[in-house]
N, C-alpha and C positions, 0 to 999 in steps of 0.2 A: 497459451498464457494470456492473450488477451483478451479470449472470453472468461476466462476465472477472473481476470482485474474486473473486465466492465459486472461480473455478476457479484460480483464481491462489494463493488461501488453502489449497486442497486442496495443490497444490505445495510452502506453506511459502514461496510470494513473498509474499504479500499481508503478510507482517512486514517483509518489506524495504521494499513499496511502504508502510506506515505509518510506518517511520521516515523516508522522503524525505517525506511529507507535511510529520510532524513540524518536519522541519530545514527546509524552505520555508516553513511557519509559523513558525520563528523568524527570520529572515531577514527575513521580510516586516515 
């Protein structure tokens, strides 16, 4: 998993994928 986050972060997803974290932690 944490070669998909750091490859994901190269693209500029890995901020999207932090704010759907984010918003799942408030939720929860």
């Amino acid at each position: 998993m944490v070669s998909k986050n750091t490859a994901k972060e190269k693209k500029g997803g890995g901020v999207r994928e932090k704010q759907r974290a984010e918003e799942k932690s408030e939720q929860m």
